[in-house]
C-alpha positions as CSV (number, residue, x, y, z in Angstrom):
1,X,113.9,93.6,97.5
2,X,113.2,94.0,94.1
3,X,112.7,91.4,91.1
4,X,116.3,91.0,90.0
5,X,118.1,90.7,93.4
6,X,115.8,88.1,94.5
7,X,116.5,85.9,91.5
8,X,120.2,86.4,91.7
9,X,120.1,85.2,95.4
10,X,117.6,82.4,94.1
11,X,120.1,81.5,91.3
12,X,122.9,81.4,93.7
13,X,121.3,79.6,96.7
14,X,120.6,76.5,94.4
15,X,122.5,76.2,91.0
16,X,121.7,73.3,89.9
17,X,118.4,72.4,91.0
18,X,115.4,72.3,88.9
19,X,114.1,75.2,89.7
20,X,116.6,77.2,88.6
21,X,116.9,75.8,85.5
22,X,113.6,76.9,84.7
23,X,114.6,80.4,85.7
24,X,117.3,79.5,82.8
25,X,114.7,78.8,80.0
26,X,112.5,81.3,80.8
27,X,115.0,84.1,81.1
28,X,116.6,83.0,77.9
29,X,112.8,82.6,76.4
30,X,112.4,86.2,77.3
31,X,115.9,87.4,76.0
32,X,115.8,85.8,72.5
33,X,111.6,85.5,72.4
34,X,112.0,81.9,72.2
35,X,108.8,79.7,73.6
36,X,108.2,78.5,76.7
37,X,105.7,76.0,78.2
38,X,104.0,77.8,81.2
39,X,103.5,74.5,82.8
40,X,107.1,74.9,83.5
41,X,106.3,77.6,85.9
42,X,103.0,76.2,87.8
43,X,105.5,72.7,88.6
44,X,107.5,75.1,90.8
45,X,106.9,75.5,94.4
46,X,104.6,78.7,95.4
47,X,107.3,80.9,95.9
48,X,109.3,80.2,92.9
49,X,106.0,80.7,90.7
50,X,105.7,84.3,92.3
51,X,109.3,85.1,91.2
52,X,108.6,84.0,87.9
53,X,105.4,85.6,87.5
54,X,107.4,88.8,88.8
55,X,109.8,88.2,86.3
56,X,107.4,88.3,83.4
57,X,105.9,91.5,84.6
58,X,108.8,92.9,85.7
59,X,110.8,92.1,81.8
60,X,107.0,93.9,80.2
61,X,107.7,97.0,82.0
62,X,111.3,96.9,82.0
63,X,112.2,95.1,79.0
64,X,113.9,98.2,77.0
65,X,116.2,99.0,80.2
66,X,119.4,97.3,81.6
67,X,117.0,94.4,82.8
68,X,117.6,92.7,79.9
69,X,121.1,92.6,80.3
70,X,121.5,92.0,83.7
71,X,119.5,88.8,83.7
72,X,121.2,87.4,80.7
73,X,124.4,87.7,82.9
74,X,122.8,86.0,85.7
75,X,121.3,83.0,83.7
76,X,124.7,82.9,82.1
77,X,126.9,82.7,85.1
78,X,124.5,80.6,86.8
79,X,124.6,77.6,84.0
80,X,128.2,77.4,83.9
């Protein structure tokens, strides 16, 4: 399963939970280069950290293709 589907299911599992919120800010952070505090990412569980850290590697190597706008869609629809 690649990057992107396994944060939409992540995203949709849990809304609300912190977690996901932190997939928020650091999707945004990435979208609009904002900053973000990494320490954000080490406070989630193990396999939330690997989904961000494939994230970030994922958005350097993809971040001139639909990516971008795919997970702004996600981050939006899932903060609503």
């Amino acid at each position: 399963m690649n990057t992107l589907k396994k944060l939409e299911k992540r995203l949709l599992k849990n809304k609300n939970d912190s977690g996901s919120r932190v997939f928020g800010r650091l999707v945004r952070a990435l979208c609009v280069e904002e900053d973000f505090k990494l320490t954000e990412i080490y406070n989630l569980d193990y396999e939330d950290f690997e989904l961000a850290l494939s994230i970030i590697k994922d958005w350097r190597l993809d971040r001139y293709t639909k990516t971008k706008e795919r997970l702004r869609e996600m981050v939006g629809s899932a903060n609503k």
